[in-house]
C-alpha positions in Angstrom: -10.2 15.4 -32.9 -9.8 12.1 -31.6 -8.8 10.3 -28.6 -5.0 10.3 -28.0 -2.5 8.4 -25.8 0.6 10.1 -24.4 3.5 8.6 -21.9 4.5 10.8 -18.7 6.3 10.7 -16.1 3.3 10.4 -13.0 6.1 11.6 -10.5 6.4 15.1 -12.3 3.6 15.4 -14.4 0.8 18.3 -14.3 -1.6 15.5 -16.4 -0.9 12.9 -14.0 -1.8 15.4 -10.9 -4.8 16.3 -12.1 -6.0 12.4 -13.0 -4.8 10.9 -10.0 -7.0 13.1 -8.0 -9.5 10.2 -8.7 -7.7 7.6 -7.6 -5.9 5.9 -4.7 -2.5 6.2 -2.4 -0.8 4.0 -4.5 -0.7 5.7 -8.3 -0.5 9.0 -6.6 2.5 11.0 -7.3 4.0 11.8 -3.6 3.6 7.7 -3.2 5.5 7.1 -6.9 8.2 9.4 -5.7 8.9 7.7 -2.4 9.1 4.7 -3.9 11.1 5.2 -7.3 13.2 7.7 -5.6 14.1 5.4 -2.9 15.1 2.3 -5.4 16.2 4.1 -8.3 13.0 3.1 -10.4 11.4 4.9 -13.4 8.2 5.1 -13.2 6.2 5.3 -16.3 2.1 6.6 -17.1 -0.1 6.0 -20.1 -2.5 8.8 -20.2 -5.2 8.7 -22.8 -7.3 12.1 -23.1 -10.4 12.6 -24.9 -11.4 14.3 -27.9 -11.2 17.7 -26.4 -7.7 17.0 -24.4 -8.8 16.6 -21.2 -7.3 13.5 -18.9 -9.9 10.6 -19.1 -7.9 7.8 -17.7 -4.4 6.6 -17.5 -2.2 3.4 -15.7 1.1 3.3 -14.0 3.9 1.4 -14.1 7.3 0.4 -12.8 9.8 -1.4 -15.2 12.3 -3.6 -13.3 14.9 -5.6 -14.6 17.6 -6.9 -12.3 18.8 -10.3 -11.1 15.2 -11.8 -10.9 15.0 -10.8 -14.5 12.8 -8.4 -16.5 8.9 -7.6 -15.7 6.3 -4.7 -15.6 4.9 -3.9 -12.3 1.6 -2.0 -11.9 3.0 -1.2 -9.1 6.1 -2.0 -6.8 6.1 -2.0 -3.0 2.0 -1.4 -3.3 -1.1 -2.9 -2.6 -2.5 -2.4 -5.7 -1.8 -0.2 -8.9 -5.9 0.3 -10.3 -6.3 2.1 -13.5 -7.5 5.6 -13.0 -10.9 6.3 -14.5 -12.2 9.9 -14.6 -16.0 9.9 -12.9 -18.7 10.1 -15.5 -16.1 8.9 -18.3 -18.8 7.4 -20.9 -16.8 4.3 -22.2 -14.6 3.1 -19.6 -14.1 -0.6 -21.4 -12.7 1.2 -24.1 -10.6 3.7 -22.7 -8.9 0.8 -20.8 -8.4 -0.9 -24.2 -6.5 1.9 -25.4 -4.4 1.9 -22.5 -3.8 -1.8 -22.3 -2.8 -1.5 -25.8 -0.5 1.0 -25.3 1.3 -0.4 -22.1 2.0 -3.5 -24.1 3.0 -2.6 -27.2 6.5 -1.9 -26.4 6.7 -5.0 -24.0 9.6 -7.0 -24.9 8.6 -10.7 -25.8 8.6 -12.6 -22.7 8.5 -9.9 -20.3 6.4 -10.5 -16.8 3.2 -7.9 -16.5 1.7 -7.8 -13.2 -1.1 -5.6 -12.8 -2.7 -5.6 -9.1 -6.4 -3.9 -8.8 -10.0 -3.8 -7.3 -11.7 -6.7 -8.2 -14.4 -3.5 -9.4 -11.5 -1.8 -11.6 -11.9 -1.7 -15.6 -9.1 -3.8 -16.2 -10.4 -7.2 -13.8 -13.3 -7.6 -16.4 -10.6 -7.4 -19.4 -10.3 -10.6 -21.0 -6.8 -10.6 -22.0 -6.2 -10.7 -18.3 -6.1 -13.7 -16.1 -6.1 -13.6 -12.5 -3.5 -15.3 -10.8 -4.5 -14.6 -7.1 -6.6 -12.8 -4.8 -6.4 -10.7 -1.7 -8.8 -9.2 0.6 -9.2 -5.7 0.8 -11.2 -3.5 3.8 -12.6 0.0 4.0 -14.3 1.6 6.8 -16.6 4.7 6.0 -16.0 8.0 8.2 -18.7 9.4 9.6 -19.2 11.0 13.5 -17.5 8.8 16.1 -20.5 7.8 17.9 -22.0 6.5 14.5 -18.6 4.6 13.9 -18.7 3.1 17.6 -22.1 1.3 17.3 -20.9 0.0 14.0 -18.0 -2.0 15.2 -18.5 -5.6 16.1 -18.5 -6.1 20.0 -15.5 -7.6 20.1 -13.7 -4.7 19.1 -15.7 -2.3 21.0 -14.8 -4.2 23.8 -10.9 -4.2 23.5 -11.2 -0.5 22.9 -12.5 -0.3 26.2 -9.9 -3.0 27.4 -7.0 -0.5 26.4 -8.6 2.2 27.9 -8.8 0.6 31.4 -4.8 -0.4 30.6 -4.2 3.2 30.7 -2.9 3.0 27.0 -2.1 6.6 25.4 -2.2 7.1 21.7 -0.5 9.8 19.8 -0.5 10.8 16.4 2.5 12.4 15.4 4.2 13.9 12.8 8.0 13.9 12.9 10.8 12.2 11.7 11.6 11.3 15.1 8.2 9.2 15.4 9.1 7.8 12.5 12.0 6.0 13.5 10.4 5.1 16.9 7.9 3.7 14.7 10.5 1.7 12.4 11.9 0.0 15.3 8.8 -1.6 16.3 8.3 -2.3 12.5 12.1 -4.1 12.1 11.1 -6.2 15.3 8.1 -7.3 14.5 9.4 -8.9 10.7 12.5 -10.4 11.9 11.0 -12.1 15.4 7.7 -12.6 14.7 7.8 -13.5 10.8 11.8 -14.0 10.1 11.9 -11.8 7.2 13.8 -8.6 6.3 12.2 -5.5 6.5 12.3 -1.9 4.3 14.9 0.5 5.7 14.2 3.0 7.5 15.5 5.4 5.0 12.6 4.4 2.7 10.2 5.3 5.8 12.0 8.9 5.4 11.2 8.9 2.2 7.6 8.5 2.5 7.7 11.0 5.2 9.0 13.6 3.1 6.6 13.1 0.5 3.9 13.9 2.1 4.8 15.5 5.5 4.8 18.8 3.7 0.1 18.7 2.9 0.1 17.3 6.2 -0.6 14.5 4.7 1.2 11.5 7.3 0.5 10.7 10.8 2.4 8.1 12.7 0.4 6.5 15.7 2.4 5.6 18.2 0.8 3.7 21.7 2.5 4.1 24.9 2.1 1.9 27.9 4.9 3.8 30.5 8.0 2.8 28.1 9.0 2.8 24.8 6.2 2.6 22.2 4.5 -0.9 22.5 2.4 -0.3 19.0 2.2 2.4 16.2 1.2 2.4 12.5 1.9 5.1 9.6 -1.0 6.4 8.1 -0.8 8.7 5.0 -3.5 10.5 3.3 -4.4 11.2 -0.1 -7.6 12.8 -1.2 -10.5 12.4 1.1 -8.9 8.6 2.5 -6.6 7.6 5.7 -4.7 4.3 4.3 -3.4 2.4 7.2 0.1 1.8 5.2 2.3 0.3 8.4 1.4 -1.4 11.3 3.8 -3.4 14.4 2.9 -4.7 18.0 5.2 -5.9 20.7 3.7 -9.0 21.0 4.3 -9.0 24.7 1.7 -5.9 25.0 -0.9 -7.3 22.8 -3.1 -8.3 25.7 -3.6 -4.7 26.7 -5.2 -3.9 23.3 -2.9 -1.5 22.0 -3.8 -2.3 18.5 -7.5 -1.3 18.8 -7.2 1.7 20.8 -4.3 2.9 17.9 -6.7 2.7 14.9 -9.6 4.0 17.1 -7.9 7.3 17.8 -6.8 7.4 14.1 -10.8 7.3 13.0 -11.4 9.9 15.3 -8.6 11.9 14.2 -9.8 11.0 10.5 -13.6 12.1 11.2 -12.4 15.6 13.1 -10.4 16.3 9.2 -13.5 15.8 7.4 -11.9 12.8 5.6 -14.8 10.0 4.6 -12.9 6.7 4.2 -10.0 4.5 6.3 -8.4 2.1 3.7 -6.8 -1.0 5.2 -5.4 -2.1 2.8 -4.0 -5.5 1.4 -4.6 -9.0 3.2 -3.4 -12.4 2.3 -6.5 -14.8 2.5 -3.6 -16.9 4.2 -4.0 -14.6 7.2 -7.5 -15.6 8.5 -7.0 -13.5 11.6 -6.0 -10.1 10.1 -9.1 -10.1 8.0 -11.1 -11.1 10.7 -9.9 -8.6 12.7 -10.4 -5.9 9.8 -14.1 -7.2 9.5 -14.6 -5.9 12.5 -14.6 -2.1 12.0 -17.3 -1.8 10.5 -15.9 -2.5 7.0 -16.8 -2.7 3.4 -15.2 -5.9 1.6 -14.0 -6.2 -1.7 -11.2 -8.7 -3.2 -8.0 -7.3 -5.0 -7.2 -9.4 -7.8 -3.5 -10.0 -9.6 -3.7 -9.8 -12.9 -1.6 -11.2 -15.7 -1.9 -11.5 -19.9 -4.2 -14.8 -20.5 -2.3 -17.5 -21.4 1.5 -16.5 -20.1 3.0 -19.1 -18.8 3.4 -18.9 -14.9 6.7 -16.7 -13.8 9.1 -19.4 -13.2 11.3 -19.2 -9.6 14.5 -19.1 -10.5 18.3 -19.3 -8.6 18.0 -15.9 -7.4 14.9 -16.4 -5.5 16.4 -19.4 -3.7 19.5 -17.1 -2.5 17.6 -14.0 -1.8 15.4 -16.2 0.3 18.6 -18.1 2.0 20.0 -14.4 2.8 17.0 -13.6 4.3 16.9 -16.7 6.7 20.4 -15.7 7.7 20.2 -11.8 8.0 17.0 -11.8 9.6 18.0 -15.1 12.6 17.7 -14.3 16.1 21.2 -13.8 17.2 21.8 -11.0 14.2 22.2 -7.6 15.4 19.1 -5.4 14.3 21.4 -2.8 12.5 22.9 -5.7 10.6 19.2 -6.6 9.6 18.1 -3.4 9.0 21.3 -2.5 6.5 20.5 -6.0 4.8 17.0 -4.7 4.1 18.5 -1.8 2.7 20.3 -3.8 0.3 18.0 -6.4 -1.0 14.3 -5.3 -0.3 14.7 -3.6 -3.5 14.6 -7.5 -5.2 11.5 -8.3 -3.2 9.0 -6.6 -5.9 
């Protein structure tokens, strides 16, 4: 027998299950679900399985082709899209060959292919891929939280201690109703601080009924004697916490309310047995977020964009300029935040 490739479906699939309980949040079926449910995509797997028919490795991917044209994400709405690798597989370079071959052999001439991974992954030391940016990416190990405590820089120990004076009370929930307390903050935060649109809370929903079922999402939600003044979604998937989410009230940020939030969430992480807090993406144009994710204690490693060598660059074209103009216009001051939030239900789908 010899090594075979076969396409699935990584929403549904029994293969996919089993070989995506070596990777990460994002090529994990309850995640593919909440996404391609919530925009109508198709997601798509390459599986290759060894000699003997067991999983060895496999990539997933997202075809989109709308008004910003045709292209193959690996994958939408998600920080990354990494090959998945069975431990111990003897030939990894090659397996990802026969992958990468298979991904692309139906890819029509001209067609985008983004694939976003570790810069540790198979695929960032394949030569037929080019990188065409970078990103930081932070993990903090889980261990007992005393351990964690002295491993944070001062600074952080320190606004812990800050919120704590503040009276600040975190909660980690798990209802719907915490999600859209959460979703608020989230809407706020884009269209104030950054003027852009944000994902509707129906997609939030979504997510939540992925993986509310394993018990498998918490939503931290901070409260200073009103409504929530910070909170973040957290989701779980294998033995990791990824910090997904995250908004402030800016006016609150002086009481810490950040800190003491992901604080509580390690805690909560260490008391599941869980061995890892994944922070996930940040733009090396954001000094200040990856400084402040430096300072828990974390591991640091880049996540690379990858594209075939050689494609020429993915032009902007007319619909970029108006999607960008209807953000600028939907997401002003003086909108109404239900009118924002119904705009991001109708174009945030374009924004992959």
């Amino acid at each position: 027998m010899t090594a075979t490739v076969e396409r699935v479906d990584p929403r549904t699939s029994p293969v996919w299950r089993e070989l995506a309980a070596h990777g990460d949040l994002f090529t994990s079926p309850p995640w593919l679900s909440a996404v391609c449910d919530h925009y109508g995509f198709a997601a798509r797997a390459a599986v290759l399985r060894d000699p003997d028919g067991v999983p060895a490795a496999g990539l997933a991917w997202v075809d989109v082709d709308d008004v910003r044209g045709r292209r193959r994400l690996a994958l939408p709405f998600s920080d990354r899209g990494d090959p998945v690798v069975r431990p111990g597989l003897a030939d990894p370079a090659a397996a990802w060959a026969a992958l990468a071959a298979a991904v692309t052999a139906d890819l029509p001439g001209g067609t985008p292919f983004t694939l976003r991974c570790l810069d540790t992954s198979v695929a960032a030391g394949d030569p037929g891929l080019a990188t065409a940016g970078e990103a930081a990416w932070h993990v903090t190990p889980v261990t007992d939280p005393d351990t964690m405590h002295r491993r944070l820089r001062s600074a952080v120990r320190r606004n812990i201690a800050t919120a704590a004076r503040h009276g600040l009370r975190v909660v980690l929930r798990d209802d719907l109703a915490a999600v859209a307390a959460y979703h608020r903050l989230h809407l706020r935060l884009r269209k104030d601080k950054y003027g852009l649109l944000a994902q509707p809370l129906s997609f939030f929903e979504q997510v939540w009924k992925q993986f509310a079922a394993a018990g498998a999402v918490r939503v931290g939600l901070v409260d200073a004697g009103g409504p929530p003044v910070a909170g973040a979604v957290y989701l779980v998937w294998g033995d990791t916490v990824y910090y997904k989410f995250g908004a402030s009230d800016p006016e609150h940020l002086s009481s810490r309310p950040n800190e003491a939030l992901h604080w509580a969430c390690l805690r909560w992480a260490a008391g599941r047995g869980l061995s890892a807090l994944d922070w996930g993406l940040s733009d090396l144009d954001q000094p200040g977020l990856v400084r402040f994710k430096r300072g828990w204690g974390t591991h640091e490693r880049r996540i690379r964009t990858l594209r075939p060598a050689g494609a020429d660059p993915v032009p902007r074209g007319p619909a970029d300029d108006l999607l960008a103009d209807l953000t600028a216009l939907l997401a002003g001051p003086d909108v109404p935040d239900h009118v924002t939030d119904s705009a991001g239900g109708l174009l945030y789908r374009y924004f992959c």
